[in-house]
SEBADREN-124315 format. One record per residue (C-alpha): residue in three letters; x, y, z. Coordinates in nm, 2 decimals, padded with zeros to 4 digits. Example, Ala and Ser with C-alpha at 12.3 -4.5 7.8 and 13.67 -1.06 7.14 Angstrom:
<tornus>
tornu res=ALA&px=01.23&py=-00.45&pz=00.78
tornu res=SER&px=01.37&py=-00.11&pz=00.71
</tornus>
This chain:
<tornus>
tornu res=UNK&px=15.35&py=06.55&pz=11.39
tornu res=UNK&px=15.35&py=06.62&pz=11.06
tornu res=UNK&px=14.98&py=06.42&pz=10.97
tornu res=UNK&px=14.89&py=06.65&pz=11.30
tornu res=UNK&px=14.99&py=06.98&pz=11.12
tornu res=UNK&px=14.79&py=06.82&pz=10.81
tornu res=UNK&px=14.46&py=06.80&pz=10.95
tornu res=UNK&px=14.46&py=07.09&pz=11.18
tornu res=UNK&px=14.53&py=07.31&pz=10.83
tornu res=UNK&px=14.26&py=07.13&pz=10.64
tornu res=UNK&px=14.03&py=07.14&pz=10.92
tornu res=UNK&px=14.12&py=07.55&pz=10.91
tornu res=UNK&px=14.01&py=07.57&pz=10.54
tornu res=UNK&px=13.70&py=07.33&pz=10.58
tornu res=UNK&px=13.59&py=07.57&pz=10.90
tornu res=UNK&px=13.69&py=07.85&pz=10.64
tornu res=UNK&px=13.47&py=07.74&pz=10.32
tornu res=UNK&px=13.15&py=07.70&pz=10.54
tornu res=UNK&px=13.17&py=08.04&pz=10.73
tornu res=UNK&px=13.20&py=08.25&pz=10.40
tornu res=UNK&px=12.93&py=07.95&pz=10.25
tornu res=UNK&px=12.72&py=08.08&pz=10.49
tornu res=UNK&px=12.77&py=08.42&pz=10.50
tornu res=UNK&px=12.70&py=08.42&pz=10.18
tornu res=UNK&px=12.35&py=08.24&pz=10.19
tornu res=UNK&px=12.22&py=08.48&pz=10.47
tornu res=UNK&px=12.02&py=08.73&pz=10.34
tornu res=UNK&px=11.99&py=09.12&pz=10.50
tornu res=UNK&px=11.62&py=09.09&pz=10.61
tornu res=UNK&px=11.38&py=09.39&pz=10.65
tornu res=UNK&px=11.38&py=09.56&pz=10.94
tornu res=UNK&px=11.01&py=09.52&pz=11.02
tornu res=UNK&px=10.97&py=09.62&pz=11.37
tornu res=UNK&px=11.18&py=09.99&pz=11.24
tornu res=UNK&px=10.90&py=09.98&pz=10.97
tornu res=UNK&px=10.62&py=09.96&pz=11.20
tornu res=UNK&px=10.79&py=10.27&pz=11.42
tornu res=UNK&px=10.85&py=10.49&pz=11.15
tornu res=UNK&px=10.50&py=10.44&pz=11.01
tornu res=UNK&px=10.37&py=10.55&pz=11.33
tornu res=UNK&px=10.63&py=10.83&pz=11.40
tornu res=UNK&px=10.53&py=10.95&pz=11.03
tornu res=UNK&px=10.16&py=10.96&pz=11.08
tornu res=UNK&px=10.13&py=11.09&pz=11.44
tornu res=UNK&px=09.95&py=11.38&pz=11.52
tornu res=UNK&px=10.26&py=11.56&pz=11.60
tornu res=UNK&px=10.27&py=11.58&pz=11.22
tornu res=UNK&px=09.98&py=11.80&pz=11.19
tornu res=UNK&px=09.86&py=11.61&pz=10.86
tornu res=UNK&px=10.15&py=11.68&pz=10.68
tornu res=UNK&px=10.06&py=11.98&pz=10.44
tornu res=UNK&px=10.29&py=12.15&pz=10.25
tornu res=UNK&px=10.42&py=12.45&pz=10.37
tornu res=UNK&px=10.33&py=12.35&pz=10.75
tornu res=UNK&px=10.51&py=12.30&pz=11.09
tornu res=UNK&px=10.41&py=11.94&pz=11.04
tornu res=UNK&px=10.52&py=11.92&pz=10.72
tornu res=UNK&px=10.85&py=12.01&pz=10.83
tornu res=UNK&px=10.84&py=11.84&pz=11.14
tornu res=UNK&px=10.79&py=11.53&pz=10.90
tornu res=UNK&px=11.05&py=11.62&pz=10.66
tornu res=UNK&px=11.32&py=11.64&pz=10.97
tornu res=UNK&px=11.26&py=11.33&pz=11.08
tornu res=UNK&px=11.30&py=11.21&pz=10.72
tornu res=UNK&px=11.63&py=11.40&pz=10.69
tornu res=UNK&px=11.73&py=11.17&pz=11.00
tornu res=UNK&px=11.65&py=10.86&pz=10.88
tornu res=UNK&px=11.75&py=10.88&pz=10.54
tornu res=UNK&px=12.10&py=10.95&pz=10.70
tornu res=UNK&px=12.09&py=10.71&pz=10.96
tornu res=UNK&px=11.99&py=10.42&pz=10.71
tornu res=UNK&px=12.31&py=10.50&pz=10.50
tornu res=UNK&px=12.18&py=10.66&pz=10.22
tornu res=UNK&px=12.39&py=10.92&pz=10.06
tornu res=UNK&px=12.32&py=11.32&pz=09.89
tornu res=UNK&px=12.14&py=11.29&pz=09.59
tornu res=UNK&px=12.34&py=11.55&pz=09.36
tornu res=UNK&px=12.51&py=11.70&pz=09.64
tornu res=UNK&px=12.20&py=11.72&pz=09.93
tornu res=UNK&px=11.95&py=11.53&pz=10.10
tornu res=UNK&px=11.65&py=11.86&pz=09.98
tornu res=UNK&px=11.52&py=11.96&pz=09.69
tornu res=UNK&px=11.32&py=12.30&pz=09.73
tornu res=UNK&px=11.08&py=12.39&pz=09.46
tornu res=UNK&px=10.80&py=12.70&pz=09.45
tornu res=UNK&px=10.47&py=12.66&pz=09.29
tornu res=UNK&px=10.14&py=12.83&pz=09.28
tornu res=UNK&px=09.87&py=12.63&pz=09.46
tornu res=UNK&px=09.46&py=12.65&pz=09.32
tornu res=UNK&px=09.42&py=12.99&pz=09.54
tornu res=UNK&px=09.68&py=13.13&pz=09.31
tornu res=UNK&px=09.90&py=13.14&pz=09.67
tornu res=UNK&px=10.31&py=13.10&pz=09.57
tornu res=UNK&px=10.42&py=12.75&pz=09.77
tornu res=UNK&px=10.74&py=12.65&pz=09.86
tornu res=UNK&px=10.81&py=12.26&pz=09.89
tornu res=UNK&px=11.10&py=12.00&pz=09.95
tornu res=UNK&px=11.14&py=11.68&pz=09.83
tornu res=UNK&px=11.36&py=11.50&pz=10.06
tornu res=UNK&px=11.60&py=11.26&pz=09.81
tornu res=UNK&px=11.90&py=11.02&pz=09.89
tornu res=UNK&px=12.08&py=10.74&pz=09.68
tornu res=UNK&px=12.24&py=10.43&pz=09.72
tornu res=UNK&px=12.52&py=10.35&pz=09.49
tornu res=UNK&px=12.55&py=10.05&pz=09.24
tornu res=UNK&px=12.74&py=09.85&pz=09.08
tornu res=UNK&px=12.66&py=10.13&pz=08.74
tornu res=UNK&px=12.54&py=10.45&pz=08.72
tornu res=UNK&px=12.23&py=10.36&pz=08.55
tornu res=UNK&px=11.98&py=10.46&pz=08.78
tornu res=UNK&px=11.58&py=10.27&pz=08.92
tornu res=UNK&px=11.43&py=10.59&pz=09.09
tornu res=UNK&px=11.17&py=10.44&pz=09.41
tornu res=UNK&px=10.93&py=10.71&pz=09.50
tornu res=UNK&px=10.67&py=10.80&pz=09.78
tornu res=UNK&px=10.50&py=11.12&pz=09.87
tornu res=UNK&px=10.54&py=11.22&pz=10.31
tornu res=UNK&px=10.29&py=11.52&pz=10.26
tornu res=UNK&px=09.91&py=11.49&pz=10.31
tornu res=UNK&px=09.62&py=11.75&pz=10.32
tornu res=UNK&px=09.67&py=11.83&pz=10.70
tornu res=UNK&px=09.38&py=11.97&pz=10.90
tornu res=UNK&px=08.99&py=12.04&pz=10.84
tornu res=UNK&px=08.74&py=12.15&pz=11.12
tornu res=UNK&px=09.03&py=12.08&pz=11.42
tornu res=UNK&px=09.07&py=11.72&pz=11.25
tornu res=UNK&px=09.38&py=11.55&pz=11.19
tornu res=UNK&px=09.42&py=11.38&pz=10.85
tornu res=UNK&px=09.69&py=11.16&pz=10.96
tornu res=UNK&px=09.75&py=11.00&pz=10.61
tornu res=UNK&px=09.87&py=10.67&pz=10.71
tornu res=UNK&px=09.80&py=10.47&pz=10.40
tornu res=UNK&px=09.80&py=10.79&pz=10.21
tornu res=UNK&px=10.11&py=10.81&pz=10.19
tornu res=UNK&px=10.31&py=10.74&pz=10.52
tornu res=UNK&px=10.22&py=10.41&pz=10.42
tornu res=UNK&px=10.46&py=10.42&pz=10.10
tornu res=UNK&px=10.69&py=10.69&pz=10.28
tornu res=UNK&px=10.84&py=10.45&pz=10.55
tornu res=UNK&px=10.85&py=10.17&pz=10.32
tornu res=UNK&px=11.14&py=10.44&pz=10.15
tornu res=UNK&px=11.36&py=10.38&pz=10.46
tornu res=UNK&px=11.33&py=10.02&pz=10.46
tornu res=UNK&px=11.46&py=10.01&pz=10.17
tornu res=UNK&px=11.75&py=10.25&pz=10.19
tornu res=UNK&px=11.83&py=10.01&pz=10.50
tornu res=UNK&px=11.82&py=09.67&pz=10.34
tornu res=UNK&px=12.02&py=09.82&pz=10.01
tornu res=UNK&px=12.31&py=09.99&pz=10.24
tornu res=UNK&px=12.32&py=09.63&pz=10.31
tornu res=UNK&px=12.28&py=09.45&pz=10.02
tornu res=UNK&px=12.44&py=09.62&pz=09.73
tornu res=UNK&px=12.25&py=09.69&pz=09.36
tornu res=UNK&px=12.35&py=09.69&pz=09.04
tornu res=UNK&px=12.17&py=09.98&pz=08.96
tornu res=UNK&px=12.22&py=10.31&pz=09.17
tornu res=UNK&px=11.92&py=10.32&pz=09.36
tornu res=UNK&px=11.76&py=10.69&pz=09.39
tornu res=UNK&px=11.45&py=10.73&pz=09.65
tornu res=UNK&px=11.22&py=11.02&pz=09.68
tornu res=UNK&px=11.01&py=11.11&pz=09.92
tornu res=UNK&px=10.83&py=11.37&pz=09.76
tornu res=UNK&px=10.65&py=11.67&pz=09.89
tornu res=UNK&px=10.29&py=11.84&pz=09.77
tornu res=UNK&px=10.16&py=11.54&pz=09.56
tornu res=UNK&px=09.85&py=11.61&pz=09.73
tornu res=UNK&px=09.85&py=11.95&pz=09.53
tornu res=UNK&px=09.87&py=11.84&pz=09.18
tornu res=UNK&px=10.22&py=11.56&pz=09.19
tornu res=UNK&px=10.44&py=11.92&pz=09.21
tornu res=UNK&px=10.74&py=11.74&pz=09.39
tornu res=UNK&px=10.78&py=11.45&pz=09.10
tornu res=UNK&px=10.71&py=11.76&pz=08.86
tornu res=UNK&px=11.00&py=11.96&pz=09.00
tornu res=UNK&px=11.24&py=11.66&pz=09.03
tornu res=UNK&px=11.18&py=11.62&pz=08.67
tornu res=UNK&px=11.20&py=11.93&pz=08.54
tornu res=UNK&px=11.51&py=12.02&pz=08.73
tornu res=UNK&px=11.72&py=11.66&pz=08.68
tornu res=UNK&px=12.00&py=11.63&pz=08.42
tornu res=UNK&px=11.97&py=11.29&pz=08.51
tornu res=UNK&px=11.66&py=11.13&pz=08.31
tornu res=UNK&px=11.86&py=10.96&pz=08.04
tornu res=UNK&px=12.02&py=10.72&pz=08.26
tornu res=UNK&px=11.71&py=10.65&pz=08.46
tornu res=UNK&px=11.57&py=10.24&pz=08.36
tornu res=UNK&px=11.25&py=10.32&pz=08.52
tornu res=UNK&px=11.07&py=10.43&pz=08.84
tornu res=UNK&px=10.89&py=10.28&pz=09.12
tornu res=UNK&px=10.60&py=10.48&pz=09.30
tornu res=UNK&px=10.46&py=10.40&pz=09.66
tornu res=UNK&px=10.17&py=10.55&pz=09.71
tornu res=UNK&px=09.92&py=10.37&pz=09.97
tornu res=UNK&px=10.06&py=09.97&pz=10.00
tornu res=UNK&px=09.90&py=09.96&pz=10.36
tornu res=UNK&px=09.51&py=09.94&pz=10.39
tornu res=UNK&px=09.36&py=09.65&pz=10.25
tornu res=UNK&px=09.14&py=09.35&pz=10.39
tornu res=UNK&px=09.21&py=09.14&pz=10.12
tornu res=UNK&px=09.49&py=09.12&pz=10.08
tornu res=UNK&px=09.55&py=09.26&pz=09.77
tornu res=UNK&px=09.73&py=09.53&pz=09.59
tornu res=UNK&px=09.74&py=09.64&pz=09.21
tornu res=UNK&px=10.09&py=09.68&pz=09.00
tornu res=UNK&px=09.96&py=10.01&pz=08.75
tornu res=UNK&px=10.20&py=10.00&pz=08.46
tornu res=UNK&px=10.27&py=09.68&pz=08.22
tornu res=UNK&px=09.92&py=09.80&pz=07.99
tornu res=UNK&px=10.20&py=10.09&pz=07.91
tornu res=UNK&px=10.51&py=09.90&pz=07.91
tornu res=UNK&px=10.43&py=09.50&pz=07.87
tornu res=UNK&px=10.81&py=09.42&pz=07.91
tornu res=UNK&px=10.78&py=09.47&pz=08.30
tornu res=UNK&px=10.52&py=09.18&pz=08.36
tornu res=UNK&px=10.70&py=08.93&pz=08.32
tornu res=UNK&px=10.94&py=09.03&pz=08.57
tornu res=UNK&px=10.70&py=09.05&pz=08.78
tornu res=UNK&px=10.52&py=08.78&pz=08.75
tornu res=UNK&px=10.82&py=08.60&pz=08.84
tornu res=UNK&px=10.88&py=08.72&pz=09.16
tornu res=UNK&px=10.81&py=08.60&pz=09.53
tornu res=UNK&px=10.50&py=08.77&pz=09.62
tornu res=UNK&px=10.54&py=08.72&pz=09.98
tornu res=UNK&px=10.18&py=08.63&pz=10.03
tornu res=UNK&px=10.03&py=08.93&pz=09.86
tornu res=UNK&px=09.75&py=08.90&pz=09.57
tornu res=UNK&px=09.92&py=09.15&pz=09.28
tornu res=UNK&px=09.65&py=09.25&pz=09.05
tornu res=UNK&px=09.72&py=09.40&pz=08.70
tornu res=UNK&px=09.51&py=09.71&pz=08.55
tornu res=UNK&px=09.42&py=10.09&pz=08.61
tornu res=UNK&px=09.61&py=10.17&pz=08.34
tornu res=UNK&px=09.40&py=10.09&pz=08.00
tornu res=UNK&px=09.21&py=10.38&pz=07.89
tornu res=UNK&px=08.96&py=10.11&pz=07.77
tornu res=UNK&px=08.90&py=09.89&pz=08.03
tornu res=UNK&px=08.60&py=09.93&pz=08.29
tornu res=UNK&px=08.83&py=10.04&pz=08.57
tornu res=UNK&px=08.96&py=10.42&pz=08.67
tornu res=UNK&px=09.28&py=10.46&pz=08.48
tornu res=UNK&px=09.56&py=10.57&pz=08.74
tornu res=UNK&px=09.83&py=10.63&pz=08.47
tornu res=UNK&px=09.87&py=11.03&pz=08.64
tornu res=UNK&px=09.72&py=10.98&pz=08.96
tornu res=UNK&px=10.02&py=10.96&pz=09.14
tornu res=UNK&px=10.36&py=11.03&pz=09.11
tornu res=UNK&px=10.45&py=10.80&pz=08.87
tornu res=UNK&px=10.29&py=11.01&pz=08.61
tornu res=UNK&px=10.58&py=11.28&pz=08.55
tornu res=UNK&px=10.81&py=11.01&pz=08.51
tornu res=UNK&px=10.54&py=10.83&pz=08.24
tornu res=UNK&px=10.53&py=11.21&pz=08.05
tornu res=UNK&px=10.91&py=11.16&pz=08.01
tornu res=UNK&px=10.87&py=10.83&pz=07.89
tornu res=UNK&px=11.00&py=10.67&pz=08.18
tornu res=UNK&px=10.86&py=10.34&pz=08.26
tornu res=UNK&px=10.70&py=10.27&pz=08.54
tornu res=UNK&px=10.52&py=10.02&pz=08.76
tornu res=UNK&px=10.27&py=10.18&pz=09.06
tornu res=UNK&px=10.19&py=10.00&pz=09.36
tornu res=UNK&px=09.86&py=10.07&pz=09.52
tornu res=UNK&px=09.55&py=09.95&pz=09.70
tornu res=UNK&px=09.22&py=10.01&pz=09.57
tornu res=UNK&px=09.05&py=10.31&pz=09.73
tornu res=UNK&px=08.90&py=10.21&pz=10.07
tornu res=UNK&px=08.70&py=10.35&pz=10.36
tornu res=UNK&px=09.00&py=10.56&pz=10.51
tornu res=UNK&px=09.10&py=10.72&pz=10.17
tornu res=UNK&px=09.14&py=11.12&pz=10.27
tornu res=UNK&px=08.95&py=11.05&pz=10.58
tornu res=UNK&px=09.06&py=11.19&pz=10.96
tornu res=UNK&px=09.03&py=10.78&pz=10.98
tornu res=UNK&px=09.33&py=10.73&pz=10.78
tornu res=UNK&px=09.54&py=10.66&pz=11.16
tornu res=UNK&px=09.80&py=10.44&pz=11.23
tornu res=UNK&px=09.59&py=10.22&pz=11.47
tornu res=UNK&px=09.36&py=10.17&pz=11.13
tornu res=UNK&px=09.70&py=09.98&pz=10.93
tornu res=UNK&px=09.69&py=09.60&pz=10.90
tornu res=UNK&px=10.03&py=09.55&pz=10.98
tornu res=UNK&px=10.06&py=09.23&pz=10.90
tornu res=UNK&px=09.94&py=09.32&pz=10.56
tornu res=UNK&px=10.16&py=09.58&pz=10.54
tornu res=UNK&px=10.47&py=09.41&pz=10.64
tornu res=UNK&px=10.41&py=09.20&pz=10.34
tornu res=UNK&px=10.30&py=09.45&pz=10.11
tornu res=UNK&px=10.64&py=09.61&pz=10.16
tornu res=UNK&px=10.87&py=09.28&pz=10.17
tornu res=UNK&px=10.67&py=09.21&pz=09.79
tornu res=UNK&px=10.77&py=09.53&pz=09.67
tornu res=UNK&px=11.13&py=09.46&pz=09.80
tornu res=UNK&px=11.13&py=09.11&pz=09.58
tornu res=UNK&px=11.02&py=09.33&pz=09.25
tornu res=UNK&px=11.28&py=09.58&pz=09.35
tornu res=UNK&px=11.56&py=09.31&pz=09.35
tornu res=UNK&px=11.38&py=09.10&pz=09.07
tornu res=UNK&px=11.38&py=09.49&pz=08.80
tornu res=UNK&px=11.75&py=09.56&pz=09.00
tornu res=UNK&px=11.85&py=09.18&pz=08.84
tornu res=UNK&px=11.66&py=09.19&pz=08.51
tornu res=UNK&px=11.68&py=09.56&pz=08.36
</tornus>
C-alpha cells in the first residue's frame, strides 16, 4: 500500500514538472488574424483619410481608445490622450491627440514604440486611406500592447500613436516637449510604413547615429524579412530619414532610436494607399520582426 502511495505521489510531481515545463516553453504568439482586422478597420473609408482635426480622425482615434484598452494597456501619466494645439502652414490654430498607453515592467526605465494613425484625408472627393502610411505601423501598436499584456518586459513599455505627423511630426513634438519623463527613456522605436513592399524588404534608420544598436539587431530572428541598414548618413548616396518621421523629436533629445520603414513605393500619399493594396503576408512578418527586435533591445538595453 505504501509503494502504491509512492508512486501515485511521484507520478503527481513528474505530471507536475512537465505541465509548468511546458507552460513555460510556450510562447504568447501574435495575434495575426486581430492584426489583419484592425489594419483594415484603421484604413477604411469610414476613416475619412484620417486628418487631423476631422470626423475621421476622431472616428480613428475612438476606435484606438478601444483597443488600446481592450488589449490591456494601461493610462500613460494618468489618461489614454494627450491633446496639443498647433498652428498648421495656413497659419490655422490645430488641436490634436496623441492617443498613449503603457505596459509595465519589471523597472521603470522606459523603450517608447511609436506610430502615427493620422493621414492627409481627402483631395478632389478622394479617400487617402493611408494603409502603409501609417495604419500600417498604427495596428502593429496594438499587437504589441497584446503580446506584452501577455508576456511581461523588463522595461516599461510606452506606445504612441501619434496624431498630425503628416503636418510637420507635431504629436512626437508635443509628447516631448510636455514629458517629465525623457531621462528614464533607453530609446524609441518608430513605425511608420512596415507594410508595402514586394521585396520583401524593409530598412532599420538609426545605428549610422547610434552604432551600439546594430548589433542587437543583427542578432535577432528576422522572421523572414530582408533588414537593410542606411538613410541615416548625411554622406551616403541615399535620402537621409534621420527627421522624416517621428523618430526625429526623440533623436533632437538625444534619444536613440532605430526607424523601421519601407522604401517609398507606388502607393506612397496616393488614394492607392488601400487596404486591399497590403501584402499581408509581408506584413505579418514585417511586424512579427519588429516584435523579435522589441524583445531582443527589451533583453539587451
Amino acid at each position: 500500500m505504501n509503494h502504491i502511495k509512492l508512486h501515485l505521489l511521484l507520478s503527481f510531481f513528474v505530471l507536475l514538472f512537465v505541465s509548468c515545463s511546458a507552460d513555460q516553453e510556450t510562447e504568447y504568439v501574435l495575434d495575426t488574424d486581430q492584426l489583419i482586422e484592425d489594419l483594415r478597420i484603421i484604413s477604411s473609408d469610414s476613416t475619412e483619410g484620417r486628418r487631423t482635426g476631422t470626423e475621421g480622425n476622431q472616428l480613428a482615434r475612438e476606435y484606438l481608445l478601444d483597443r488600446f484598452e481592450e488589449e490591456g494597456a494601461e493610462p500613460f501619466q494618468g489618461s489614454f490622450t494627450h491633446e496639443f494645439n498647433f498652428n498648421s502652414r495656413q497659419g490655422e490654430e490645430v488641436t490634436g491627440q496623441n492617443v498613449i498607453g503603457q505596459i509595465t515592467g519589471k523597472t521603470d526605465s522606459v523603450i517608447v514604440i511609436t506610430a502615427h494613425y493620422d493621414h492627409i484625408g481627402m483631395r478632389d472627393s478622394l479617400i487617402f486611406n493611408g494603409a502603409d502610411d501609417d495604419a500600417s505601423g498604427t495596428a502593429a501598436l496594438l499587437a504589441y500592447i497584446d503580446y506584452f499584456s501577455h508576456v511581461e518586459p523588463n522595461h516599461t513599455l510606452v506606445f504612441a500613436a501619434f496624431d498630425a505627423e503628416e503636418m510637420g511630426l507635431q504629436g512626437a513634438r508635443a509628447l516631448v516637449q510636455d514629458s517629465v519623463f525623457l531621462d528614464k527613456v533607453k530609446m524609441n522605436i518608430n513605425l511608420d510604413m512596415i507594410a508595402q513592399n514586394d521585396k520583401d524588404e524593409i530598412y532599420a534608420v538609426g545605428t549610422y547615429h547610434y552604432p551600439e544598436l546594430k548589433p542587437i539587431l543583427d542578432g535577432i530572428d528576422k522572421a523572414g524579412v530582408n533588414v537593410l541598414y542606411g538613410h541615416d548618413d548625411p554622406n551616403s548616396n541615399l535620402d537621409d530619414w534621420t527627421y522624416a518621421s517621428d523618430h526625429g523629436p526623440f533623436h533632437q533629445q538625444g534619444v536613440p532610436f532605430i526607424y523601421f520603414g519601407v522604401s517609398d513605393h507606388e502607393h506612397y500619399h496616393q488614394h492607392t494607399d488601400d487596404f486591399e493594396t497590403i501584402p499581408q503576408e509581408f506584413y505579418k512578418k514585417s511586424v512579427q520582426m519588429i516584435l523579435n527586435a522589441i524583445k531582443a533591445f527589451d533583453e539587451s538595453l
